[in-house]
N, C-alpha and C positions, 0 to 999 in steps of 0.2 A: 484633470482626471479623465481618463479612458472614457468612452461607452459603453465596454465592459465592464469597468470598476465601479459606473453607476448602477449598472443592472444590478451587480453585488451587494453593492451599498443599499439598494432600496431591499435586496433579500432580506439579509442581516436587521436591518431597521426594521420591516415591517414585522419581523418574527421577537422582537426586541434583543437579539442576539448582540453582547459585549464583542463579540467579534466569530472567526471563524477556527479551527482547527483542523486541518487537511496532512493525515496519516499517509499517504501516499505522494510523493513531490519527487523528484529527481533531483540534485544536488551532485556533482562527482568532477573528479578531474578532465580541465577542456578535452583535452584530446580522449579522454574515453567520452566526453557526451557525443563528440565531434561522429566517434565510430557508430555510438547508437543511434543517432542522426542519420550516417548514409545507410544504416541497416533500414529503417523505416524509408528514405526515400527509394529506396529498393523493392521498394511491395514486401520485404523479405516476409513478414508476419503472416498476409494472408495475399496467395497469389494471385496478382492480377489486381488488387485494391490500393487505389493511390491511400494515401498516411499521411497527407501535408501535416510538419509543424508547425503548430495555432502562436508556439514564443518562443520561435529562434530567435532569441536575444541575449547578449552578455550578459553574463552572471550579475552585473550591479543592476543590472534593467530586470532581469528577471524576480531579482531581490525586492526590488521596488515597486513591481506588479503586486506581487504577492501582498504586499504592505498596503498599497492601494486598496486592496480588497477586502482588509479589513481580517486578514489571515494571521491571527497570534500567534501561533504554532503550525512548524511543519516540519518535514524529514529531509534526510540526503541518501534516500533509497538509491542504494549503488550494489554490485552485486559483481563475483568474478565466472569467471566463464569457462575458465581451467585452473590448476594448481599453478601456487605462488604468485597468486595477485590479489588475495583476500588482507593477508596483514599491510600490504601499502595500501590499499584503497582505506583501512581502517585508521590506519594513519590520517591520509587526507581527509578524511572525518572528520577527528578528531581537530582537526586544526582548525576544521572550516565552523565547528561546533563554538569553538572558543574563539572565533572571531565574528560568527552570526547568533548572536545568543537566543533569539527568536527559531533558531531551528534545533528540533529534538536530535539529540551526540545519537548517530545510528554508526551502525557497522555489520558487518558479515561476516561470511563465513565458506568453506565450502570442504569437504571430505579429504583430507592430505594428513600427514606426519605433521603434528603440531599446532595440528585445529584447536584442542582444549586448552591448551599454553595460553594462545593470541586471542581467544573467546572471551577465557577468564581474564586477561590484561586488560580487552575492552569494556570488560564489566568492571574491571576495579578503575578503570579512568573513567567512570562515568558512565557509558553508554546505557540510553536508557530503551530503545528499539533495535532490532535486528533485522536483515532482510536475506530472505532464502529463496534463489529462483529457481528452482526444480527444471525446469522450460531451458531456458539457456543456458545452467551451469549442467543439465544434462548429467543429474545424479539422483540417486536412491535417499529420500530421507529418511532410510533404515539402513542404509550404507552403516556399516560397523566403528568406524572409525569418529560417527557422529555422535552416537548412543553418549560418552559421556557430555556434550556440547547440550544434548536436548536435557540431560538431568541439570547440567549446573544454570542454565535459564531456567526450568521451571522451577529452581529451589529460589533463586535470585528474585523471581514474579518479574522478569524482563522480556515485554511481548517479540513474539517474532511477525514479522507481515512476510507471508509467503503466497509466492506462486505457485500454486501448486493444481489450479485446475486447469485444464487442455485446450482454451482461448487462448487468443486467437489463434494458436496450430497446437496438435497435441506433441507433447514431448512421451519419451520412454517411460518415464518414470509420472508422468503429472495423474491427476483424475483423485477420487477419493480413498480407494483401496488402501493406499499405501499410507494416505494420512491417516487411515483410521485405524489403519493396526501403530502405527505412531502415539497416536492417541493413547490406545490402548494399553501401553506401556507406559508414557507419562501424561495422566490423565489430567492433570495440572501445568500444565505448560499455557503458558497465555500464548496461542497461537491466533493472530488476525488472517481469514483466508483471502487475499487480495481479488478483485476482479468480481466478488459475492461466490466467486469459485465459476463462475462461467466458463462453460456451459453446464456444467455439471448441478445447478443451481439447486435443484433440490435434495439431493444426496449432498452436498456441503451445510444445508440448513438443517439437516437432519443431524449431524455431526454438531451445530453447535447446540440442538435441543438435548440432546446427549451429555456433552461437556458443557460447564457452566462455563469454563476457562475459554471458551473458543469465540472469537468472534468474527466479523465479516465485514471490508471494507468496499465501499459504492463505488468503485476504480471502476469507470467509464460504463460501467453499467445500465442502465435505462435511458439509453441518450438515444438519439435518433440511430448515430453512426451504429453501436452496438444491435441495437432491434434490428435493424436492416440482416443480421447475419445469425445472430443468438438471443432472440427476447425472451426475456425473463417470462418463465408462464404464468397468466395470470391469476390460473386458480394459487402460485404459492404467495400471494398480496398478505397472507391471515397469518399466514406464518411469517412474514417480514413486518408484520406488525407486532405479533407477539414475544417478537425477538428484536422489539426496538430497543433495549436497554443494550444491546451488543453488538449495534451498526454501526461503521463508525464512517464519517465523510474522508473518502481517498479520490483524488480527480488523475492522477498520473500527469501532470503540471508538470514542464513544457513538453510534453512528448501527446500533445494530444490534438488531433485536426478540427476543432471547432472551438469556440470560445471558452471558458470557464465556467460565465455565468449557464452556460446550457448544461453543465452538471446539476446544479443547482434547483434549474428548472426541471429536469427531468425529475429530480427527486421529489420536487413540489407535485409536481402531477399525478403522481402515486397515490393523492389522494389521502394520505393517511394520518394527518391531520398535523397542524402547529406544533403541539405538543413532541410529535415523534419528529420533527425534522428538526428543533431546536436541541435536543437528545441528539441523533445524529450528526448534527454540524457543528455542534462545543460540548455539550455537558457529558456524554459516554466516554468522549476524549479524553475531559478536564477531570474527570475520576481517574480513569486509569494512568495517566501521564502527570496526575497530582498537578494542575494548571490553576493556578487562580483566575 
């Protein structure tokens, strides 16, 4: 076992956690991880700042980190970037879902002729997460042509993990405005805001004290790297406590320049007790994704 996979292992133990649940993970076909790989060794995200990846490793190495660490459940957050690459990527999903049975059937989406066709197929083969990157698919989540896609998951109760706040570069479309008028129309949509909505952090927390359906994943969030450029303010600590029943543990695995267990830790140091990081890191998951 790793150095990492002990630091995990003594997490999980000491908290008495069955294991872990990690809502945010990367999963997708080689040659598209390959392409999001030399996007981050590019600085592309934020100018000028190296991005090394923490587990450039083959998919069976990567599979078996994860399992190491004592990780039950995870996703294959994959996402398209322009029209006609949403229904093959959901494909590859679906394949990789029914060959890794330990990872949540996810799928996408993006604004084209035929989004609610291939939405709804993924919801009836199973899909039980969606991923929406507002940031690099560089669209409107009031784009018109989504409006029926946001009604048939919030009827379905199929969460979405979206990017949608303006970390690490703002896109056209990202920040809260537009999720809220989102909202505002289907108020029931289990929307997870990836990243806690960094930077935007506390107009995203306000949005989920608003909707009960809304919750917020810990994707790279209070780690050193992150503070260094966007720290979470500390007067909103009272409010990320009182919105533990709707945190969920996301690390953004393999795409991330330090260890895993420093997710972990960062989340410990918060200070906000046993009880919210055991919530956090399985049981908010194990509700909403019905996990034993």
């Amino acid at each position: 076992m790793s150095g990492d996979a002990d630091d995990v292992v003594r997490f999980r133990e000491r908290l008495g956690l069955p294991g872990i649940i990690d809502v945010h993970t990367h999963f997708m076909p080689e040659r598209v991880l390959r392409k999001v790989w030399a996007y981050f060794d590019s600085a592309g995200p934020l100018t000028g700042m190296e991005w090394p990846i923490e587990y450039r490793h083959d998919e069976d190495e990567r599979l078996a980190l994860l399992r190491s660490f004592g990780v039950l459940r995870f996703t294959s957050m994959l996402y398209p970037h322009k029209a006609g690459m949403a229904a093959w990527l959901n494909g590859w999903a679906a394949d990789f879902a029914r060959r890794v049975p330990d990872c949540l059937h996810t799928a996408t989406f993006f604004p084209e002729e035929g989004v609610e066709r291939y939405v709804r197929e993924a919801v009836e083969a199973g899909a039980r997460v969606f991923k929406s990157h507002l940031q690099v698919g560089a669209y409107d989540a009031n784009d018109a042509l989504l409006e029926p896609v946001w009604g048939l998951l919030a009827e379905a109760g199929v969460p979405v993990v979206m990017h949608c706040g303006s970390g690490p570069a703002p896109g056209k479309y990202t920040g809260p405005e537009p999720v809220g008028r989102l909202l505002a129309r289907h108020p029931r949509l289990r929307l997870i805001v990836a990243h806690m909505g960094m930077p935007e952090y506390t107009e995203f927390l306000a949005l989920a004290e608003t909707y009960p359906e809304v919750r917020l994943d810990t994707t790279m969030a209070f780690t050193d790297f992150t503070e260094d450029f966007t720290p979470f303010p500390v007067a909103e600590r009272g409010r990320l406590a009182a919105l533990g029943d709707r945190i969920l543990l996301g690390t953004d695995f393999p795409n991330i320049p330090y260890p895993y267990a420093h997710q972990l830790d960062a989340l410990e140091r918060l200070e906000l007790g046993d009880d919210w990081l055991r919530a956090v890191c399985h049981g908010n998951a194990s509700v909403l994704f019905t996990v034993d």
